[in-house]
C-alpha positions as CSV (number, residue, x, y, z in Angstrom):
1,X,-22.2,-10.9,-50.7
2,X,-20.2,-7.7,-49.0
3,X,-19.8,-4.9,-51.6
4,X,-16.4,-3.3,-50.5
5,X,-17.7,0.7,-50.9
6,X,-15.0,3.0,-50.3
7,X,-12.5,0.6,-49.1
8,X,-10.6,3.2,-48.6
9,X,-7.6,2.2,-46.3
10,X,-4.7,3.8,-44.8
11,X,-2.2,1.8,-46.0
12,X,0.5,3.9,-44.7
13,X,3.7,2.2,-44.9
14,X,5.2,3.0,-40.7
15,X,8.8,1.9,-42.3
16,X,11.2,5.0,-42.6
17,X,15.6,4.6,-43.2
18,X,16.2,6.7,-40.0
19,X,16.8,5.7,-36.3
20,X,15.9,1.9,-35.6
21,X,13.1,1.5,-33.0
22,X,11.8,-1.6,-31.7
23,X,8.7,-3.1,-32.6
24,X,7.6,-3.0,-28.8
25,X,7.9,0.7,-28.9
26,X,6.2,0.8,-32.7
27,X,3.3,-1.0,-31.1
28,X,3.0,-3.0,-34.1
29,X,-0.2,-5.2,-34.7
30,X,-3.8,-5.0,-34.8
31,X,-4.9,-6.3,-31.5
32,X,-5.9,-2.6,-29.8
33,X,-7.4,-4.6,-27.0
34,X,-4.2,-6.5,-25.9
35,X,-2.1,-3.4,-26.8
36,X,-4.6,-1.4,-24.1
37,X,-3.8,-4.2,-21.8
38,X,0.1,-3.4,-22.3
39,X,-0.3,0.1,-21.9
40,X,-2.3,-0.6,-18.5
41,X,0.2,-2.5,-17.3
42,X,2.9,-0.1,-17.5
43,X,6.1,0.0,-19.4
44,X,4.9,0.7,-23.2
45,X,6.5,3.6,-25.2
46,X,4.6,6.8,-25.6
47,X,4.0,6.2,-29.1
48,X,2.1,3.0,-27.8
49,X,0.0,5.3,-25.2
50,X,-1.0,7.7,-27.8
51,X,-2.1,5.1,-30.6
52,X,-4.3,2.9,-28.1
53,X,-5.7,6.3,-27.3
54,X,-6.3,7.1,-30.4
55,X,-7.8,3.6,-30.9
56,X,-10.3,4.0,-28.5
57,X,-11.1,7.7,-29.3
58,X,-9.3,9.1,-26.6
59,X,-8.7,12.1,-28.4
60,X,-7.2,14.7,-26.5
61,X,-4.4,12.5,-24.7
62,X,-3.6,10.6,-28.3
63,X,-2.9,14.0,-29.9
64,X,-0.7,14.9,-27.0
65,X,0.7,12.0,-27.3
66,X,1.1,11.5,-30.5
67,X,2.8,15.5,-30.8
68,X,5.0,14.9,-28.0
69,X,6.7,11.8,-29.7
70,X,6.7,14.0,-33.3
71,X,8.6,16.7,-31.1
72,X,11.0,14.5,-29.3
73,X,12.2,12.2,-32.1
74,X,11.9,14.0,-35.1
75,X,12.7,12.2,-38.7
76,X,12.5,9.1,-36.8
77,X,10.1,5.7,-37.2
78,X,8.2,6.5,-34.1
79,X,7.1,9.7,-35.0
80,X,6.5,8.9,-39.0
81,X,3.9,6.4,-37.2
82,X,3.1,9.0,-34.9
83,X,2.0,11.3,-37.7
84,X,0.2,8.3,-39.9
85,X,-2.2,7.6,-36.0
86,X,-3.1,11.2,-36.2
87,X,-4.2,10.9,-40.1
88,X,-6.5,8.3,-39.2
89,X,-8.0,9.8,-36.4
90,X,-8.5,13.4,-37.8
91,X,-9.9,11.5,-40.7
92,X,-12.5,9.8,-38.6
93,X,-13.7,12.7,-36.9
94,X,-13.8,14.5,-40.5
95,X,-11.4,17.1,-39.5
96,X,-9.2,16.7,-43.1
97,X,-7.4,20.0,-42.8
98,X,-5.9,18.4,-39.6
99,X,-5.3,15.1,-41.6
100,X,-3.9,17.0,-44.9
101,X,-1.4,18.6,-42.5
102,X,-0.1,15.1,-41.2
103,X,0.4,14.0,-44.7
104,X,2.4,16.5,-46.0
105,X,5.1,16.0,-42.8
106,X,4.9,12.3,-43.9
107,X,5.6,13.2,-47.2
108,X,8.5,15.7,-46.0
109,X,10.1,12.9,-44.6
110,X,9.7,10.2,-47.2
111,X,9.0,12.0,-50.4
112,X,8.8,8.8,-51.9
113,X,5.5,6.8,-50.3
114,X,3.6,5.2,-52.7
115,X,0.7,4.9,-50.3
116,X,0.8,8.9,-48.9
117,X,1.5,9.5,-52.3
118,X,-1.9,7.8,-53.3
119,X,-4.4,9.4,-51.3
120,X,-2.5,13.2,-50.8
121,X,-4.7,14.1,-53.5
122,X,-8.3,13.7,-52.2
123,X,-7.4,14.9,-48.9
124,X,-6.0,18.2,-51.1
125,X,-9.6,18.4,-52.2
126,X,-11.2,17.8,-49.2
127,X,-9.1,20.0,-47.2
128,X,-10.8,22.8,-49.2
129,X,-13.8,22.7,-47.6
130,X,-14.4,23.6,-44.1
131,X,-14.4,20.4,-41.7
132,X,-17.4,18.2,-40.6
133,X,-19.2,19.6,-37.5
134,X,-22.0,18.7,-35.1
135,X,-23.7,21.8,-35.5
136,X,-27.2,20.5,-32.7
137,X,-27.8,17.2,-31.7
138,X,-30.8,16.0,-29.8
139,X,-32.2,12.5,-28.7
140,X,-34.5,11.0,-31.8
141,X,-36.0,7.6,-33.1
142,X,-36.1,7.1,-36.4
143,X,-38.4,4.4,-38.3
144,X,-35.4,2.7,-41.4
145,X,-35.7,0.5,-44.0
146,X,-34.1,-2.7,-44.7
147,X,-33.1,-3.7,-48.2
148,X,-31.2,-6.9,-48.8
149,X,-29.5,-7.1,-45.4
150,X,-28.7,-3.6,-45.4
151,X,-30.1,-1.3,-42.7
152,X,-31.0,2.7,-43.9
153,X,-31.4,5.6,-41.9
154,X,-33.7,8.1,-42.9
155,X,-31.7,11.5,-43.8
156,X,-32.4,15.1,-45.2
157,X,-29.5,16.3,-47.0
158,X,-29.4,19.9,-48.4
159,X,-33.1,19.8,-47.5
160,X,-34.2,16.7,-49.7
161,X,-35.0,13.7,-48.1
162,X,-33.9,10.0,-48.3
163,X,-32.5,6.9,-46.9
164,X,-29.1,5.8,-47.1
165,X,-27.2,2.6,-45.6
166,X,-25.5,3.1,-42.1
167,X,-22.0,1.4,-43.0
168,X,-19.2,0.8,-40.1
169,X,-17.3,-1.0,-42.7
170,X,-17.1,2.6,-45.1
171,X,-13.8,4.3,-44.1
172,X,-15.8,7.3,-45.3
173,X,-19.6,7.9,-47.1
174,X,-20.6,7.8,-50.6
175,X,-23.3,8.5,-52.8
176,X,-23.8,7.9,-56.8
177,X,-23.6,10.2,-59.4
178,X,-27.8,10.5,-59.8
179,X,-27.5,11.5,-56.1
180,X,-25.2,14.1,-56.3
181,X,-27.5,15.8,-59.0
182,X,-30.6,15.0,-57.1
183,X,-29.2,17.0,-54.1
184,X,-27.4,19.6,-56.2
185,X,-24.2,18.9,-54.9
186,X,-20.8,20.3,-56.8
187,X,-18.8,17.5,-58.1
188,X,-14.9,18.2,-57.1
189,X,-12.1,16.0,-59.3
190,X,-8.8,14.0,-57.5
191,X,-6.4,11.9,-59.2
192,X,-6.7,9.5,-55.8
193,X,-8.2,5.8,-56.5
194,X,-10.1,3.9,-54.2
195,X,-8.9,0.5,-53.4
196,X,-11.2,-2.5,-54.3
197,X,-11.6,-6.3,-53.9
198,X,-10.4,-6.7,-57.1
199,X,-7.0,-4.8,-56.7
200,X,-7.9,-2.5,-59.1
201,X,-8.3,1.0,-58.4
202,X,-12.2,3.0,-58.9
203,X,-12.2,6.4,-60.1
204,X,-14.4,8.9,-58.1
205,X,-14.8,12.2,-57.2
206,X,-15.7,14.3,-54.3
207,X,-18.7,16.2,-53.1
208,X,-19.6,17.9,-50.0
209,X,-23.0,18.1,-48.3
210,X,-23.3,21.4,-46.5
211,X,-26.2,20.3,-43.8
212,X,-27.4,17.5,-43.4
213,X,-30.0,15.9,-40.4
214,X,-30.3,12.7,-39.8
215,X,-33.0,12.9,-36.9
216,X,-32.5,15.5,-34.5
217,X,-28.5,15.8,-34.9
218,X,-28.0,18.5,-37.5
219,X,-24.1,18.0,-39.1
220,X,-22.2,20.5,-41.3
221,X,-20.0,19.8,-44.3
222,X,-20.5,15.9,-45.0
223,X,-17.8,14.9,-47.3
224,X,-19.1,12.2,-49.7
225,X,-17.3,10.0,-52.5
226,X,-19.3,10.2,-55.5
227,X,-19.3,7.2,-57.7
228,X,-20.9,6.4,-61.3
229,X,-24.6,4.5,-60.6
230,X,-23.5,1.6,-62.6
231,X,-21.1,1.0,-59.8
232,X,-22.4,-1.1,-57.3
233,X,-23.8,-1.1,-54.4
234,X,-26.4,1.6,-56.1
235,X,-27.0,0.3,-59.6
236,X,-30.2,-1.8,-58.0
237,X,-31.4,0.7,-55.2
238,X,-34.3,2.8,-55.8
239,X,-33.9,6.3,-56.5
240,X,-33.4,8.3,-52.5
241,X,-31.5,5.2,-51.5
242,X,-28.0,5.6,-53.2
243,X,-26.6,7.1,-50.0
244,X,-24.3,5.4,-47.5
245,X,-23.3,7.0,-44.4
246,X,-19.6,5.9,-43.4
247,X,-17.5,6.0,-40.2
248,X,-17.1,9.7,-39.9
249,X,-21.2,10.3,-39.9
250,X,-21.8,7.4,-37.5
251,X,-19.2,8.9,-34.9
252,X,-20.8,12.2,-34.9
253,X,-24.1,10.7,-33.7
254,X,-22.1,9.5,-30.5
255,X,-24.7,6.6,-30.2
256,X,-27.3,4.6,-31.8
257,X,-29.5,2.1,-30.8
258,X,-31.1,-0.5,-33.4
259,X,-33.6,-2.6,-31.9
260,X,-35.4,-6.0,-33.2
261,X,-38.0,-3.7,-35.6
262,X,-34.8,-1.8,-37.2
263,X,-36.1,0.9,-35.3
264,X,-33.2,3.5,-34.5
265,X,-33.0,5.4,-31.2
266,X,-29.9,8.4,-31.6
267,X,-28.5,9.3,-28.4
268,X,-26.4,12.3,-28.4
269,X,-24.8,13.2,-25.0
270,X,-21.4,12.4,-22.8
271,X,-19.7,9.3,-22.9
272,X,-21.4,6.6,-19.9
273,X,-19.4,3.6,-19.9
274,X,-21.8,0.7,-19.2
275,X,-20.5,-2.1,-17.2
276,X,-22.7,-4.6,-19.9
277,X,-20.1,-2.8,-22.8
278,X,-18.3,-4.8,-25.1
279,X,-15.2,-3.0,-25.9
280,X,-14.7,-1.5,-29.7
281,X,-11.2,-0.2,-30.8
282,X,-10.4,1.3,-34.2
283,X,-7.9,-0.1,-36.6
284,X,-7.2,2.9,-38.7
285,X,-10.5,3.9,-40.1
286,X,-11.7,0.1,-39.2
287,X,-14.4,-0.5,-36.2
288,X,-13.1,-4.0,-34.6
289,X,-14.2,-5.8,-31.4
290,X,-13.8,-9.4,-30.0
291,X,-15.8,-12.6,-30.7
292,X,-15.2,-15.4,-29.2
293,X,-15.7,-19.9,-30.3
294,X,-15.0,-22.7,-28.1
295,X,-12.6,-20.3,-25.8
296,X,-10.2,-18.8,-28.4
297,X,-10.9,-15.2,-28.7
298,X,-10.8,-13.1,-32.4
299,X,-10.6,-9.9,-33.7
300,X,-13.1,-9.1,-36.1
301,X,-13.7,-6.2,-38.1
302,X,-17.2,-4.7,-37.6
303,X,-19.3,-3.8,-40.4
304,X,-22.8,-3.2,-40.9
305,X,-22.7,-2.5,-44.9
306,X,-21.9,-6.1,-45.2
307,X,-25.1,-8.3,-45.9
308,X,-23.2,-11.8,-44.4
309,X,-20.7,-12.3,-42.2
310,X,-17.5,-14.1,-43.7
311,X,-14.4,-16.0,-42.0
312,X,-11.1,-15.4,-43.1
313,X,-7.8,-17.3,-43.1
314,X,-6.8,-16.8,-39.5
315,X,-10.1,-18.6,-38.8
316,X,-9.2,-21.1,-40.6
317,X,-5.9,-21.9,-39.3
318,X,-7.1,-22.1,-35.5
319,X,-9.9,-24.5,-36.4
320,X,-8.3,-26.9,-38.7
321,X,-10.0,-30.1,-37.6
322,X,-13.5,-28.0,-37.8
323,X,-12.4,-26.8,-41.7
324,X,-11.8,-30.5,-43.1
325,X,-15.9,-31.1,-41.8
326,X,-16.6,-28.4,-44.6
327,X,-17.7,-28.3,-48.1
328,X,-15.5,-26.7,-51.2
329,X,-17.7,-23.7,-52.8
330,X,-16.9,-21.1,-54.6
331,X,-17.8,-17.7,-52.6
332,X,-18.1,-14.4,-54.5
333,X,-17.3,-11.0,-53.4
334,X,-18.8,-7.6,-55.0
335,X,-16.3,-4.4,-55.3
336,X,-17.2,-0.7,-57.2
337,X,-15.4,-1.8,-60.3
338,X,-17.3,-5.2,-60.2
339,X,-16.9,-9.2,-58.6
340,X,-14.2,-11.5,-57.6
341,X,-15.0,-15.0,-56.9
342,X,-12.4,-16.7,-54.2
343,X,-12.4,-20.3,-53.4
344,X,-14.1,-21.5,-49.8
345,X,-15.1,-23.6,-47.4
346,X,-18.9,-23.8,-46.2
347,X,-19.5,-25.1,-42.9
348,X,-22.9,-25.9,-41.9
349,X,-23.0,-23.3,-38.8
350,X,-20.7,-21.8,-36.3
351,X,-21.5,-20.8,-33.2
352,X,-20.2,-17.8,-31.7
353,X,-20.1,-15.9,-28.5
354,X,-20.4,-12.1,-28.5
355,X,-22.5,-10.8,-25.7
356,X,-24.7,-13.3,-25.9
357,X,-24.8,-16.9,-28.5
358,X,-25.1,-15.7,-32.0
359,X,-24.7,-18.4,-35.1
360,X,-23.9,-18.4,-38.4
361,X,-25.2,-20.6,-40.8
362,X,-24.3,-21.6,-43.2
363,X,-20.5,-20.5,-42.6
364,X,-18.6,-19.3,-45.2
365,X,-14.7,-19.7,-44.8
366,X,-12.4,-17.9,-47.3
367,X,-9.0,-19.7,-46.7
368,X,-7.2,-18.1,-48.5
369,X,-8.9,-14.4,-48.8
370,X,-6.9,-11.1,-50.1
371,X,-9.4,-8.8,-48.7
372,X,-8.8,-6.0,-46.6
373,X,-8.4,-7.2,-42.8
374,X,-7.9,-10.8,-43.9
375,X,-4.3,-11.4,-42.6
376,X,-5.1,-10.2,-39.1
377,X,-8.8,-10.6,-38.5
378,X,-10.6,-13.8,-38.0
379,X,-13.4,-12.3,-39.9
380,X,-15.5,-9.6,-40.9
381,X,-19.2,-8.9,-38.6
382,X,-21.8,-8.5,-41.0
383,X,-25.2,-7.0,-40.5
384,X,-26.6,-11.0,-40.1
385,X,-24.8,-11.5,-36.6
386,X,-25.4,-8.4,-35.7
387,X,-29.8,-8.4,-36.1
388,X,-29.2,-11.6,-33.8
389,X,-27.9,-9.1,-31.1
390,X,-30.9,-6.7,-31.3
391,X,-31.7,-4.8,-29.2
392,X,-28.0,-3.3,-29.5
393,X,-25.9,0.0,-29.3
394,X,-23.3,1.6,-30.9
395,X,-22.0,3.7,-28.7
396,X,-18.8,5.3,-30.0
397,X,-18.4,7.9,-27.5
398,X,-17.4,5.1,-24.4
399,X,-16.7,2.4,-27.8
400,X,-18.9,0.0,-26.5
401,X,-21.5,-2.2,-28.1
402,X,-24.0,-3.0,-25.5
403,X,-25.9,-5.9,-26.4
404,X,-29.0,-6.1,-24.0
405,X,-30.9,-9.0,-22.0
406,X,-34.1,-9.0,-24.0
C-alpha cells in the first residue's frame, strides 16, 4: 500500500498563446538523464541547459540560466517554462519567497492557469514566514525506527522530541493536527487543496516549525502541511510518530546513509562525486533515477514513504509477453481523503538491476494506473527495493545513490 501524503505536484501547464517554440528548445519530457546527455553533447537551447541544471541541483548555473532566457524572450513559452523550473527548484530548497515570486510572473502572463491558480495560495502563506535554512550541520548517526515498511528518523522539533518518516516521495513534509498542538505550532489557513489518488482534493493548512534538529544538523523554519489525524498515513501511528519529513528536509541534510540495521549516518559537507554513484535527477519536486530488466532501462520515481514498490503502465507495455504470465488482482492504493482500488496484474517476481540485483516479489503491475508519474515512469521505488540495497546513500549534494559492495 503507498499512501500518497502531500502529493503535491507542480502541475504547471508550460503552454502559453505567445511565440511558438519547438519542443527541442522546450526540453519537453521527463527523462533528465537523456536530456543531460543532450545538453553534453552540444546544441540544446538555453532553456534546456538551465532545466537539466536545475534537475540535477545545479543551482547557481540553472538560475542564470533560467533568468537569462526570462530576460531575452519575455511573454514567450520558453520563459513561462523558464519561470515554472525555478518554482520547483526554490520550492525544493524551501526558499518560497523566491518561488511566490515566480508564480505571480506566471500569473502576469496567463492570468488564467488553473494550476498556478491552485496552489498561489499556500505559497502566499508560506511566503510569510522567513525561508528554510541550515542554520549548523555536523556529521551524526542516528538509531530509527521502522513501522510497517516505513523508515523514521529521530527529530526534535521546537525542542520536543519524536520520530517521523523520511519520505522522498513528499513534494513537501506534513504532520497531523495532534502534532501541531503537541509541538505548539500556529495553524495558518489557504484555500489551496492537495492533490490525491482519488482525484479529489484534501483540505489542509499550514504550520511552520521554527528549529528543528534532526541529529547534529540544526534547520530553521520547517514549513509543514498539517492534516486532520483521521487522515491517513497518521490515524494508526503512535503519538511522536505523525511527522513526515519531505523533499525539502531531506535536501538540507546533503546526505544520508541507511545501512542494513536502519541505522542512519548524516553527512553534511561539499558535494564528492563517487565514481560507484548512480545518477538521481529531479522531476519537479520528484526524486527519479534509472532501473534497469533484461537491458531496457526505466525511469522510476524514488520514494521511500512508499511501503511497496509498484509497476505502472509503461512497464507494462515494454514487457507484454511477461504481463499475459500474470494473475488479475485487484491492488489498492491509500490517499489523505481515503482508498482507491485499481485493477492489476501480479507477477510472481521481477528481477531488477539497480547497482546491484534487487527483486520484487510478488510484482504488482497497475496497467492502467492514474497516479502521479504513471504516464512517464515505469514505476515508483518503494522503501522494499530499496532495504535490498543497504548499505546505501542519498547523497543529494553530487545526486547520487551509492549503493555499496557489502
Amino acid at each position: 500500500m503507498r499512501v500518497f501524503l502531500a502529493s503535491f505536484v507542480f502541475l504547471i501547464a508550460f503552454s502559453l498563446p505567445v511565440r511558438a517554440e519547438s519542443n527541442t528548445d522546450l526540453c519537453e519530457g521527463h527523462d533528465w538523464f537523456q536530456m543531460r546527455d543532450k545538453v553534453a553533447g552540444g546544441g540544446a537551447s538555453l532553456l534546456c541547459k538551465g532545466a537539466v541544471d536545475a534537475s540535477f541541483e545545479h543551482r547557481s548555473a540553472a538560475e542564470r540560466e533560467l533568468k537569462t532566457v526570462i530576460r531575452k524572450m519575455p511573454h514567450s513559452a520558453s520563459s513561462y517554462r523558464a519561470h515554472a523550473h525555478l518554482v520547483s527548484m526554490y520550492h525544493r530548497e524551501g526558499r518560497n519567497r523566491k518561488a511566490l515570486e515566480q508564480l505571480n510572473q506566471m500569473l502576469a502572463e496567463k492570468s488564467d492557469a488553473e494550476d498556478v491558480k491552485a496552489i498561489h495560495p499556500m505559497f502566499e502563506v508560506l511566503a510569510r514566514n522567513p525561508d528554510q535554512t541550515v542554520a549548523s550541520s555536523r556529521p551524526s548517526t542516528l538509531r530509527t525506527e521502522t513501522i510497517e515498511g516505513n523508515l523514521f528518523l529521530p527529530v526534535t522539533a521546537s525542542g520536543i522530541t519524536g520520530y517521523y518518516i523520511a519520505d522522498t516521495g513528499a513534494n513537501i513534509s506534513a504532520m497531523c493536527e495532534s502534532e501541531a498542538r503537541r509541538l505548539g505550532l500556529k495553524l495558518e489557513e489557504t484555500s489551496t487543496k492537495l492533490g490525491d489518488i482519488n482525484g479529489t482534493g484534501s483540505t489542509m493548512h499550514l504550520a511552520v516549525v521554527p528549529d528543528m534538529w534532526i541529529g547534529k544538523t540544526h534547520l530553521k523554519n520547517v514549513a509543514f502541511t498539517i492534516y486532520l489525524d483521521a487522515n491517513e498515513p497518521f490515524v494508526d501511528l503512535p503519538k511522536g510518530h505523525k511527522g513526515v519529513l519531505g523533499i525539502p528536509v531531506l535536501i538540507a541534510l546533503g546526505a544520508f546513509r541507511v545501512d542494513k540495521d536502519n541505522r542512519v549516518d548524516i553527512l553534511p559537507g561539499p558535494a564528492t562525486t563517487s565514481n560507484k554513484g548512480l545518477p538521481v535527477a529531479f522531476d519537479a519536486q520528484n526524486p527519479t533515477i534509472q532501473m534497469s530488466l533484461n537491458g531496457k532501462k526505466f525511469i522510476f520515481t524514488l520514494d521511500t514513504g512508499a511501503e511497496r514498490t509498484e509497476l505502472w503502465p509503461v512497464f507494462a507495455s515494454a514487457f507484454p509477453d511477461l504481463m499475459r504470465t500474470g494473475i488479475k488482482k485487484d491492488h489498492k492504493i491509500t490517499g489523505i481523503s481515503g482508498s482507491a482500488t485499481h485493477e492489476s496484474i501480479e507477477l510472481p517476481a521481477v528481477h531488477f538491476s539497480l547497482g546491484k540485483d534487487i527483486t520484487l516479489a510478488p510484482a504488482s503491475v497497475l496497467a492502467n494506473a492514474d497516479v502521479p508519474g504513471s504516464e512517464w515512469a515505469g514505476g515508483n521505488l518503494g522503501f522494499d527495493l530499496v532495504s535490498q540495497l543497504t548499505p546505501i546513500t542519498f547523497d543529494f549534494r553530487a545526486m547520487q545513490l551509492i549503493v555499496e559492495d557489502r
